[in-house]
KOLSE-475331 format. One line per 10 residues: their letters; for each residue x, y, z of C-alpha. Coordinates in steps of 0.02 Angstrom, whole numbers, padded with zeros to 5 digits. Example, Ala and Ser with C-alpha at 12.3 -4.5 7.8 and 13.67 -1.06 7.14 Angstrom:
BEGIN
AS) 00615:-00225:00390 ~ 00684:-00053:00357;
***
This chain:
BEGIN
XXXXXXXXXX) -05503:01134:01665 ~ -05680:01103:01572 ~ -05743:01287:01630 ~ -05565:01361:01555 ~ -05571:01279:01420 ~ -05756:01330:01370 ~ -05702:01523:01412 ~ -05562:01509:01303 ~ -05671:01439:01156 ~ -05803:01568:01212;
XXXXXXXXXX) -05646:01697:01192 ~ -05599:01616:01024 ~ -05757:01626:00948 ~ -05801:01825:00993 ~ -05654:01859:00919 ~ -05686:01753:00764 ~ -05851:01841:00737 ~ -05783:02027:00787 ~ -05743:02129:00628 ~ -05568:02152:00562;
XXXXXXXXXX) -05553:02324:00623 ~ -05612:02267:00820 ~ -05514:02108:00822 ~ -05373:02185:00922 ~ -05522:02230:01065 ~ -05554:02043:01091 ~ -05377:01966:01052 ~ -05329:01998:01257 ~ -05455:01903:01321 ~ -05398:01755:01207;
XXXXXXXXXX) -05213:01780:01256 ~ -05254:01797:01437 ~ -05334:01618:01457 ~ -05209:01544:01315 ~ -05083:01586:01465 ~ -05180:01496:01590 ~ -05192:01347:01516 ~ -05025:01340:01437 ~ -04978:01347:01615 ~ -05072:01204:01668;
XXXXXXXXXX) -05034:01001:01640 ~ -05114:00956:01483 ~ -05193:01143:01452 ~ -05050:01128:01289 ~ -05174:00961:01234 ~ -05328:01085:01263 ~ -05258:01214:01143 ~ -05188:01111:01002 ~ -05373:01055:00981 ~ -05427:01212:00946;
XXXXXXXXXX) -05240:01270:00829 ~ -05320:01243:00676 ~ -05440:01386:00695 ~ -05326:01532:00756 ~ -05262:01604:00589 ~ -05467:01630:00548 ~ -05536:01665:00696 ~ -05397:01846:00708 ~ -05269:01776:00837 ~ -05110:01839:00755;
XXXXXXXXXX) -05202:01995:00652 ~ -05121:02151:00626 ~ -04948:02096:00727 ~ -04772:02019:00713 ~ -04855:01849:00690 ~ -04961:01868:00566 ~ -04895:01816:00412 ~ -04799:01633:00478 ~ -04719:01629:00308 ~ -04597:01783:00398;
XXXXXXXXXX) -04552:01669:00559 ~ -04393:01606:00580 ~ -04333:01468:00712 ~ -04176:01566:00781 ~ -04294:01708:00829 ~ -04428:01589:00926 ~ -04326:01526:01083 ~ -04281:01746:01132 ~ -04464:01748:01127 ~ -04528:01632:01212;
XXXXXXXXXX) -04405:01671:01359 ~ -04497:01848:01387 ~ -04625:01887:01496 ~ -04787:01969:01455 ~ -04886:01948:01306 ~ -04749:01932:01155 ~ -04710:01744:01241 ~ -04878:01705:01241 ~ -04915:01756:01046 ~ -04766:01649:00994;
XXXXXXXXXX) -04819:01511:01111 ~ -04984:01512:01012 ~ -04883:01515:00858 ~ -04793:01361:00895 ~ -04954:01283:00892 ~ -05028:01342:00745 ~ -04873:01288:00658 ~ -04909:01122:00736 ~ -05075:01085:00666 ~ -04987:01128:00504;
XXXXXXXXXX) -04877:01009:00512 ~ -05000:00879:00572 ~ -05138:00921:00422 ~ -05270:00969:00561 ~ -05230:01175:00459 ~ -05186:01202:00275 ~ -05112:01364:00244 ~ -05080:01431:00077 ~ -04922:01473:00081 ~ -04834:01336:00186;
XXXXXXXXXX) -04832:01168:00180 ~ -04835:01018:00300 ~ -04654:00978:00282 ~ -04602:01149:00282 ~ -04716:01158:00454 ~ -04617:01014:00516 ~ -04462:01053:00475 ~ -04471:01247:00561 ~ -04526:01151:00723 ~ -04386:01021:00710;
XXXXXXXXXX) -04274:01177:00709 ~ -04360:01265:00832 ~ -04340:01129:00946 ~ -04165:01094:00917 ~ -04102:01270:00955 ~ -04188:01262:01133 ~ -04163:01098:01195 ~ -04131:01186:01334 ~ -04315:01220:01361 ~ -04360:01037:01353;
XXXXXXXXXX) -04360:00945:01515 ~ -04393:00720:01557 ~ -04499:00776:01674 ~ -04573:00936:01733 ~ -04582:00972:01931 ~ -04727:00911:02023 ~ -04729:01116:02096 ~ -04689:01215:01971 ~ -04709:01391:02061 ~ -04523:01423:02095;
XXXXXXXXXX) -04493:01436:01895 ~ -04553:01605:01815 ~ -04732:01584:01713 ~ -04658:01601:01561 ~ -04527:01461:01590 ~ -04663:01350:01650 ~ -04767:01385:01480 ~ -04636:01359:01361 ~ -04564:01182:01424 ~ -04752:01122:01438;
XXXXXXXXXX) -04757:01193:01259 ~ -04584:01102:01213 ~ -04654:00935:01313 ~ -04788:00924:01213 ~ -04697:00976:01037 ~ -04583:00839:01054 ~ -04716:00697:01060 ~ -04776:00766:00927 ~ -04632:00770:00811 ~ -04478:00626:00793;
XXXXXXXXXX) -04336:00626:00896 ~ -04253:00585:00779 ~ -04289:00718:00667 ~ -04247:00842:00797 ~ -04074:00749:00826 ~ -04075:00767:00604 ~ -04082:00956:00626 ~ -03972:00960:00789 ~ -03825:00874:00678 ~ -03871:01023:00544;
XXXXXXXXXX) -03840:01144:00647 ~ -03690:01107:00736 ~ -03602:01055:00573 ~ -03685:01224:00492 ~ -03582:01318:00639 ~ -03422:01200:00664 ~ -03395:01211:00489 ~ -03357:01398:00492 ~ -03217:01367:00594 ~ -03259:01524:00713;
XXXXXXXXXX) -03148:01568:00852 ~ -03286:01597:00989 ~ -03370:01429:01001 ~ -03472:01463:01165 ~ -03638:01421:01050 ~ -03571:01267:00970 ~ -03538:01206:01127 ~ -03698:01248:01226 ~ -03792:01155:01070 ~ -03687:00995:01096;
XXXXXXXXXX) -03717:01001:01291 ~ -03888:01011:01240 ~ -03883:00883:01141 ~ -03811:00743:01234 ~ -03998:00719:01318 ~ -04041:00674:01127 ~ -03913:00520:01163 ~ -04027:00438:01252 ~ -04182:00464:01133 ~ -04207:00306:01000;
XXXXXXXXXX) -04094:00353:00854 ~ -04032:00282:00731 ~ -03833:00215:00710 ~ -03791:00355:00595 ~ -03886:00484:00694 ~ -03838:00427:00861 ~ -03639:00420:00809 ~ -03641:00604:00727 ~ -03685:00666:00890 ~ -03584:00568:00981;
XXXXXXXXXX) -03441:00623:00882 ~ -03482:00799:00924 ~ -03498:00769:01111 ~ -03324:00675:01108 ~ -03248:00812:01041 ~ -03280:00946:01169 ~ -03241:00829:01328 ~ -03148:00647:01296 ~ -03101:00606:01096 ~ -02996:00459:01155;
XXXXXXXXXX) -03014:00292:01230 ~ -02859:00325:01353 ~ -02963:00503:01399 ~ -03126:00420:01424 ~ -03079:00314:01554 ~ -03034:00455:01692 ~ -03175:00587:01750 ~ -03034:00727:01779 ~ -02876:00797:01715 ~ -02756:00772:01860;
XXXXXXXXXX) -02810:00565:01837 ~ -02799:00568:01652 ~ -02633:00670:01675 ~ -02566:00551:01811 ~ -02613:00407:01687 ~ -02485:00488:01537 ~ -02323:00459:01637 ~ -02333:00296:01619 ~ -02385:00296:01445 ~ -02245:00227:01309;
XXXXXXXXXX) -02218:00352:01165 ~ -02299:00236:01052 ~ -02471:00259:01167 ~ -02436:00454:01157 ~ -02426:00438:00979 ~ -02595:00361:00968 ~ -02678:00498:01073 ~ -02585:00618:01001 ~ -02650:00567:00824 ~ -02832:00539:00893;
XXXXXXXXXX) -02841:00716:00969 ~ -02787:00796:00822 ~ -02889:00687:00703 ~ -03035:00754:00817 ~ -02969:00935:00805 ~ -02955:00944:00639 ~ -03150:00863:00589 ~ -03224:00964:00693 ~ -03128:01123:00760 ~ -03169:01100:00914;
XXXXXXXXXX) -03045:01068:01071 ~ -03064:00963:01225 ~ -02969:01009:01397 ~ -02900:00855:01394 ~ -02779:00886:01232 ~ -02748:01024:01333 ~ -02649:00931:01464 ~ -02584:00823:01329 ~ -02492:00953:01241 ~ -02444:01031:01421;
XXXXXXXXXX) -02378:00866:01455 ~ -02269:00841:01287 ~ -02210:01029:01316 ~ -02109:00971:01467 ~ -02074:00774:01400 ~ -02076:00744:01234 ~ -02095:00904:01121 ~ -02058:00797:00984 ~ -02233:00724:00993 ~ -02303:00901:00976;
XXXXXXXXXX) -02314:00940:00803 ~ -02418:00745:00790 ~ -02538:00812:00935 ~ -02566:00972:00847 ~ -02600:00895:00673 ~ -02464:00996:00573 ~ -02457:00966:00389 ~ -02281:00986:00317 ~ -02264:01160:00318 ~ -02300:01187:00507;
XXXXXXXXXX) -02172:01062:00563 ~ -02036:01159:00474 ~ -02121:01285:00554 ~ -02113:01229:00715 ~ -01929:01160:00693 ~ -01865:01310:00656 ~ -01963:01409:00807 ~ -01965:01265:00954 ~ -01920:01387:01097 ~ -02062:01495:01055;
XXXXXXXXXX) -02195:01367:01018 ~ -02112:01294:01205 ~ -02163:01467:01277 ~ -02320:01483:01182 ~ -02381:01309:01258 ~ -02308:01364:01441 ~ -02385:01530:01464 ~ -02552:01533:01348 ~ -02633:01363:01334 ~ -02729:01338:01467;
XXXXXXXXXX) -02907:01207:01458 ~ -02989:01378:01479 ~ -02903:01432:01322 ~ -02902:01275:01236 ~ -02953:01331:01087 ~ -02813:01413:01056 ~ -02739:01247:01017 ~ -02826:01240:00845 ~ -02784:01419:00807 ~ -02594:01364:00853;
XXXXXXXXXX) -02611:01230:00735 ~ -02649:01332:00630 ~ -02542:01471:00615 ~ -02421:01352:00614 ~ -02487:01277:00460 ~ -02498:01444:00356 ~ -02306:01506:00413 ~ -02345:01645:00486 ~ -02168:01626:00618 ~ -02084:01648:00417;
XXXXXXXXXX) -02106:01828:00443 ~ -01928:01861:00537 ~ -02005:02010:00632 ~ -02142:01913:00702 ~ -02051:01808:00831 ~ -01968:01959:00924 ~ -02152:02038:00914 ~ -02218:01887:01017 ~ -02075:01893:01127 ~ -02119:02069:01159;
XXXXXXXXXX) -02289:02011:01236 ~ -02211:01878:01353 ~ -02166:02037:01468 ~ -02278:02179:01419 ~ -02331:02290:01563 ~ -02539:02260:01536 ~ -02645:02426:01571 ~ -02753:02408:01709 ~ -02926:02448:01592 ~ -02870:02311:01483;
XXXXXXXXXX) -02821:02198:01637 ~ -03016:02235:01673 ~ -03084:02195:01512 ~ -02997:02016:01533 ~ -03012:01966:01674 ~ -03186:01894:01623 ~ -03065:01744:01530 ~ -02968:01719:01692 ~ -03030:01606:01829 ~ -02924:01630:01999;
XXXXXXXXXX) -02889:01416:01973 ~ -02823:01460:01821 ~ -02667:01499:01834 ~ -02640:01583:01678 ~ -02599:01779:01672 ~ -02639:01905:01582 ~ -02519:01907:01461 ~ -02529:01707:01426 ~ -02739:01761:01382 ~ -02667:01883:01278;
XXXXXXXXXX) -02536:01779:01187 ~ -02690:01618:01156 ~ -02783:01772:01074 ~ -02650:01822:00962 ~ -02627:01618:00935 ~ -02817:01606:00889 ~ -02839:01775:00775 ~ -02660:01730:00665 ~ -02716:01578:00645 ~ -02899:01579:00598;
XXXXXXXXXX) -02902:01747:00521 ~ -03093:01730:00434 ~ -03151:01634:00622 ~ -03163:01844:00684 ~ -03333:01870:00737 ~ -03406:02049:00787 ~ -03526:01971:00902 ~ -03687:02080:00939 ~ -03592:02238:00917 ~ -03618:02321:00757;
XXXXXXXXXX) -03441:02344:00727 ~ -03407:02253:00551 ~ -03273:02379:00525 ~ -03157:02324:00645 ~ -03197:02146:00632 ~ -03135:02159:00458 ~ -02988:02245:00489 ~ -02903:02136:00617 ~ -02969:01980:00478 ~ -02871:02068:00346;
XXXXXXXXXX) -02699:02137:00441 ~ -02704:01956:00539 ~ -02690:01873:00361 ~ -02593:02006:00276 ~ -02521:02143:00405 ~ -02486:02035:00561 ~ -02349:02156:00599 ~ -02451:02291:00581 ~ -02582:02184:00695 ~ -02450:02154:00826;
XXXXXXXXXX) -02421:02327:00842 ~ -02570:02385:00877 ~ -02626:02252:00996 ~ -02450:02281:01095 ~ -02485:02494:01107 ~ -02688:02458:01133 ~ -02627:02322:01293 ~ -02494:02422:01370 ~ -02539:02586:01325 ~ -02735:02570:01316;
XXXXXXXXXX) -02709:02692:01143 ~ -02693:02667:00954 ~ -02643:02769:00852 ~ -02664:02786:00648 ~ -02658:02935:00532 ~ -02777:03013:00427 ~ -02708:03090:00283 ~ -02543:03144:00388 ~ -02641:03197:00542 ~ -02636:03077:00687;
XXXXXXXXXX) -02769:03013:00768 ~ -02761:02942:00974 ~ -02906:02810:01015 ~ -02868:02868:01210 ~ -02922:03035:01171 ~ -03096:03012:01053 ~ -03246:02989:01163 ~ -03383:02919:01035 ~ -03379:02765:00937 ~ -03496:02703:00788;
XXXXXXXXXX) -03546:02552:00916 ~ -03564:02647:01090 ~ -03547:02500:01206 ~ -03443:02360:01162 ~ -03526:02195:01214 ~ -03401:02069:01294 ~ -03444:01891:01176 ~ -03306:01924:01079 ~ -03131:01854:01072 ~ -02980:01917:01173;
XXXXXXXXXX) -02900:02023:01061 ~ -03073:02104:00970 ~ -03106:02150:01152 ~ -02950:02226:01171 ~ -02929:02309:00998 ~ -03118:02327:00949 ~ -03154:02497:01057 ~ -03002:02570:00990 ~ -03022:02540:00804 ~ -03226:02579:00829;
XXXXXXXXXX) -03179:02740:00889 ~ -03048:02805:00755 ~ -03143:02742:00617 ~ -03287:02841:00672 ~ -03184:03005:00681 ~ -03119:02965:00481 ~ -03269:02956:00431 ~ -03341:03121:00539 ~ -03185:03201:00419 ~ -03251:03158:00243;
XXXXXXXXXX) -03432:03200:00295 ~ -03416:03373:00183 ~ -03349:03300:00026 ~ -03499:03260:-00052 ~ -03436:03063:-00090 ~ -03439:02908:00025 ~ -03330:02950:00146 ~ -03249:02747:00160 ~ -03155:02793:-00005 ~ -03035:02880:00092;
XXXXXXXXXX) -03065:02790:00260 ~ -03057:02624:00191 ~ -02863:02650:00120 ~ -02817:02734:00277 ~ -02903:02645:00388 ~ -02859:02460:00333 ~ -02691:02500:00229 ~ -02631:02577:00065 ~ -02656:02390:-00029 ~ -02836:02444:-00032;
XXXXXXXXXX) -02877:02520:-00200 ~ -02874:02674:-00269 ~ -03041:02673:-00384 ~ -03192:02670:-00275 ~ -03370:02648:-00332 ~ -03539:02681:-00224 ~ -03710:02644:-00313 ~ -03813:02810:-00216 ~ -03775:02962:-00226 ~ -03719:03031:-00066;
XXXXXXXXXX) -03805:03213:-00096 ~ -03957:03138:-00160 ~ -03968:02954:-00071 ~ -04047:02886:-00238 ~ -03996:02768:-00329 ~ -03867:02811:-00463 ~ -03799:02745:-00641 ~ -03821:02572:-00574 ~ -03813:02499:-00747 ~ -03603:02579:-00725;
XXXXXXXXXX) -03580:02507:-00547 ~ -03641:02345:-00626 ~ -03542:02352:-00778 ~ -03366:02412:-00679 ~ -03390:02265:-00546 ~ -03393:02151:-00709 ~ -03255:02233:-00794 ~ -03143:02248:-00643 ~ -03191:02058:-00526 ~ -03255:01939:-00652;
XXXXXXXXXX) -03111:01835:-00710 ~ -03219:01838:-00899 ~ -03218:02035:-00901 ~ -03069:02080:-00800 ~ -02932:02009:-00917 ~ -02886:01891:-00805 ~ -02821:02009:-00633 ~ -02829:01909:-00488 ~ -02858:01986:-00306 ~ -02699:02003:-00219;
XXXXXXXXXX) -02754:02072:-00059 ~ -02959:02049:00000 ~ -03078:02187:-00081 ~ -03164:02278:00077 ~ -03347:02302:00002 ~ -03515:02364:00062 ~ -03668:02253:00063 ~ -03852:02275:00076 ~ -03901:02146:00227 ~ -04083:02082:00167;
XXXXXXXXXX) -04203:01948:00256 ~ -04275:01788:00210 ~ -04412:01915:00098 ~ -04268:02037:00026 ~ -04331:02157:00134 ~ -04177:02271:00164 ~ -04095:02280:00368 ~ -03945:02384:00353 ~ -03793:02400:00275 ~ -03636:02247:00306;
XXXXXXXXXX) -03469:02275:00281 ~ -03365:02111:00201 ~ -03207:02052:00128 ~ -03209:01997:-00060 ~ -03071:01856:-00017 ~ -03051:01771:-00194 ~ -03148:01766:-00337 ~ -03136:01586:-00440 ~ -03249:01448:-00532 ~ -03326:01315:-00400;
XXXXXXXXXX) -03330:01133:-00453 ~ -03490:01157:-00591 ~ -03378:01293:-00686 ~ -03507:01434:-00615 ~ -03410:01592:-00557 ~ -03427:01620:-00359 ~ -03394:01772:-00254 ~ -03285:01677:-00096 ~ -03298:01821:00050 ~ -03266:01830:00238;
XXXXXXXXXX) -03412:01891:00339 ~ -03385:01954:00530 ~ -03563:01907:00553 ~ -03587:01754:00693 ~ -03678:01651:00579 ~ -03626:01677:00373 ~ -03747:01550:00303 ~ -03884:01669:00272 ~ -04028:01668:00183 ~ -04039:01843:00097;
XXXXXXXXXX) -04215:01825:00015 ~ -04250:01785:-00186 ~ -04168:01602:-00188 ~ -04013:01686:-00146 ~ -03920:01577:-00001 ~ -03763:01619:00050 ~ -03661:01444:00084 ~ -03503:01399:00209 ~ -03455:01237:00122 ~ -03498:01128:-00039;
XXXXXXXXXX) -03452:01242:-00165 ~ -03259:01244:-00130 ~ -03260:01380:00011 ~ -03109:01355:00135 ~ -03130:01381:00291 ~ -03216:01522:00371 ~ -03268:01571:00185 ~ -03437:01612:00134 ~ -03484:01618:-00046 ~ -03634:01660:-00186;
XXXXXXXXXX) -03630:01639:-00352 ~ -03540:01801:-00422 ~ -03708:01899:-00490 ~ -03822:01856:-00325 ~ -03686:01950:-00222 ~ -03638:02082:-00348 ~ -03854:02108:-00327 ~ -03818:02149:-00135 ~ -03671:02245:-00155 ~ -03679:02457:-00144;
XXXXXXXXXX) -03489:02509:-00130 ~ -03350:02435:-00189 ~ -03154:02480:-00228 ~ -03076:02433:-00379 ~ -02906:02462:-00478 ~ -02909:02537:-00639 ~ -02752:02455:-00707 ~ -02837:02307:-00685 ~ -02982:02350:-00800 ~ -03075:02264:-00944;
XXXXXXXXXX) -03184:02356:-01043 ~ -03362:02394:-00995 ~ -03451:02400:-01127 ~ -03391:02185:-01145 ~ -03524:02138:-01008 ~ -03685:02087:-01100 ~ -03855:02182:-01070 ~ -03935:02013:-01011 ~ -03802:02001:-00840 ~ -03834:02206:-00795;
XXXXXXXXXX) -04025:02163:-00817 ~ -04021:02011:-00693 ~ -03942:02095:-00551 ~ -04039:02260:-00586 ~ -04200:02156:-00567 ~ -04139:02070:-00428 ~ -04096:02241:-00340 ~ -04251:02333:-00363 ~ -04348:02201:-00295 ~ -04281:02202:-00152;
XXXXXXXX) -04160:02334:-00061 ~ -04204:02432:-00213 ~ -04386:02463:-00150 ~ -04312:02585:-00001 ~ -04244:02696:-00129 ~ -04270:02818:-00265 ~ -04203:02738:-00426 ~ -04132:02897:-00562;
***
């Protein structure tokens, strides 16, 4: 260890002495014997002597790492599971950041709380990575493995447990609070996180977590007391209604805080389905308006229960709680449009794509999966997620028909699963998903929920040939997509800040001024939206720095609690609370959002925004919005998507 340790400061300090321009000649040879000792018992100690001098000596110049002020926790645990050299750079950053935090380094630009804080994070998201006690031979796990829970070993003697449990809590409320549909993530972070139990917390600390791990496996007392379902199930027929009251009450109570679903409310609600459905509607939480709801639909919410919740679709549960909740069942049409799915014939591509949901213990078919997506989708409408696909487009259109078409919705998903086709029309010309080859997305990736797996590839597809249509007219081609595309409630008036000949940047000051004019309830008269605004956003990083273009829903457009006009939007992004560089945050809750909303204050996302629609009946006048406000968002712009483009 002594003669490593002296080549590695031998390493360290050619490179500190090479000049800039041969620094990347001598940066190997530091990287190389960083990895052996990382891989070693105590080589993590060895390095963190030496953190301090890194930035200066060259270790991160001219690459991805250099400026730490750029890092972000999410990013560091993909890293560090690589192999090759990008693990070991971010291993080495980890460290640096450490002697940050600890004082031993004081950087410019970040400070030691802000140091302590990223590695709290970092540490939290990849708990996973952090073992008691490391294997005496470590050779069966992959050098990289090895590396990084030495690295995570040492980290978390370094920093608080309880701090780490602090930012653990964050994050799972951050995510549970968005009410998505897909909670795979939310999940793996509270299985993680039940090793924190164990750690010396505090009573407020250890109970938040505790309350999450509850959730997802045994809420109740009665639950708790049986290590499987058949026992706990077993245990219920000789409960008196008054006890299945109680757990009915303390499951929901559960549901409801944190949107989350444990298998065992599962079998409860199996169980009332066959003894006591009157129980049901206490068990799923229903507020007044789902148990008229359910009362007036009991044989379907019977069949619902029978066929499509399952533990492996349990959290379908919350969405039919949901749906319940919002009358959807009102819509007369909609019940015969369920029943229609009891029996459908399923295609055999789409019995394939499901079949990843189904376990052969399951017992539940295809069309019961199908029937718990529908359940989920109607009833948490803004809970859609695209996934990693970049397919924003359709995300957004099942969101807005499953609040606003859901007949429309049925239909499709009924042709897509027995026919494996949709079919829309574009300006009286039909278009068949069965027969178009190439999509905006390409391959569809599977972490997505039942029915955006079954309709995604479909609407990816058509969408793509609408807009290969427009591509000659000279304008943004979603201004006739969009109203085709999602439905004729779209409006008419459509405004894009480029100029699709020219790709600069075009009367902005107008775009500004007609957002104003037709959104802000100051400028606008007073019009309300009456159907969610499909709109086109710049996606920026932490630094403004522009990534792509976004496609949202503007879903309501109000005052929050401190009188300050907010833009409240659905995002089909996995994770909405983004930080979008220049102060500007978006946020999931604390400013009135309901759930699955995101929302900015009204000129931070008008700043973001390149394409819009709009209705001209609904119009104040223009020239009302003061100078100062078009100024504001103009700077804001420029300085940061605005630096990719040409400004006229």
């Amino acid at each position: 260890m002594d003669l490593l340790e002296t080549k590695f400061v031998a390493a360290l300090n050619t490179l500190d002495q090479a000049k800039p321009f041969a620094k990347s000649l001598y940066q190997t040879d530091v990287f190389q014997l960083a990895n052996e000792l990382a891989c070693m018992e105590n080589g993590i100690t060895i390095l963190d002597k030496y953190a301090h001098l890194f930035d200066n000596a060259g270790v991160f110049l001219g690459g991805d790492w250099e400026d730490p002020t750029k890092l972000q926790p999410p990013f560091v645990g993909n890293s560090l599971r690589l192999r090759g050299i990008y693990s070991i750079i971010e291993m080495l950053s980890e460290m640096r950041m450490l002697a940050i935090a600890k004082g031993t380094y004081k950087h410019a630009q970040i400070t030691k709380e802000e140091a302590n804080a990223f590695l709290n994070e970092v540490v939290a998201l990849n708990l996973d990575l952090l073992s008691n006690k490391l294997p005496e031979d470590s050779s069966f796990l992959e050098e990289h493995i090895v590396r990084a829970q030495y690295l995570f070993n040492f980290l978390v003697q370094e920093l608080s447990f309880k701090e780490v449990a602090e930012q653990m809590i964050k994050e799972i409320d951050r995510l549970t609070v968005q009410r998505p549909i897909i909670t795979r993530r939310i999940v793996e972070l509270i299985e993680l996180s039940e090793q924190l139990l164990n750690s010396t917390l505090d009573q407020e600390t250890f109970d938040a977590l505790e309350k999450y791990c509850r959730a997802i496996d045994t809420p109740t007392p009665l639950s708790k007391n049986f290590s499987n379902a058949r026992e706990y199930r077993l245990k219920l027929e000789e409960a008196t209604e008054q006890e299945l009251i109680a757990e009915a009450k303390l499951f929901a109570q559960s549901m409801i805080d944190t949107g989350l679903v444990s298998p065992y409310h599962v079998v409860l609600l199996r169980f009332l389905n066959r003894k006591d459905s009157e129980i049901i509607p206490v068990a799923l939480g229903l507020a007044e308006a789902g148990i008229s709801s359910f009362n007036d639909h009991k044989k379907l919410i019977h069949d619902i229960i029978q066929i499509a919740i399952y533990p492996q679709t349990k959290q379908a549960v919350y969405g039919l709680s949901n749906m319940l909740n919002r009358g959807v069942l009102k819509i007369d049409s909609l019940v015969p449009a369920f029943g229609q799915l009891f029996e459908l014939p399923i295609h055999a591509e789409v019995q394939k794509q499901l079949s990843a949901f189904a376990t052969d213990q399951s017992g539940i078919s295809m069309n019961g999966l199908l029937i718990a997506g529908v359940v989920s989708v109607l009833g948490q409408p803004l809970g859609i997620g695209q996934g990693q696909n970049p397919t924003c487009q359709s995300a957004r259109a099942i969101s807005l028909w499953a609040q606003f078409e859901p007949n429309l919705l049925m239909a499709y998903i009924a042709s897509a699963a027995r026919d494996y086709n949709i079919e829309m029309t574009f300006e009286g010309e039909p278009i068949h998903s069965n027969l178009l080859t190439e999509g905006i997305a390409g391959d569809i990736q599977q972490d997505l929920d039942t029915i955006s797996i079954l309709l995604v590839p479909h609407l990816d597809k058509i969408y793509n040939a609408m807009i290969k249509r427009t591509l000659l007219r000279g304008e943004d081609g979603h201004k006739w997509v969009n109203r085709e595309f999602y439905g004729e409630w779209i409006p008419s008036g459509f405004m894009n800040a480029i100029d699709q000949l020219t790709l600069k940047v075009k009367n902005y000051s107008a775009f500004v001024k007609l957002f104003y004019a037709t959104h802000h309830p100051m400028y606008n008269e007073g019009s309300k939206l009456i159907y969610p605004n499909p709109v086109g956003i710049f996606l920026t990083n932490i630094h403004g720095e522009l990534l792509g273009l976004h496609a949202v829903s503007i879903q309501r457009i109000e005052n929050d609690q401190h009188g300050d006009c907010r833009v409240y939007f659905y995002n089909p992004n996995n994770d909405s609370t983004q930080n979008w560089g220049q102060g500007i945050k978006v946020s999931v809750a604390g400013f009135g959002e309901l759930e699955g909303e995101s929302s900015l204050p009204f000129h931070e996302f008008v700043a973001r925004m390149y394409a819009y629609h709009y209705n001209p009946y609904e119009q104040g006048d223009t020239y009302m919005v003061e100078e100062r406000l078009v100024k504001n968002v103009e700077e804001l712009a420029k300085d940061s998507w605005g630096k990719t483009y040409i400004w006229e």
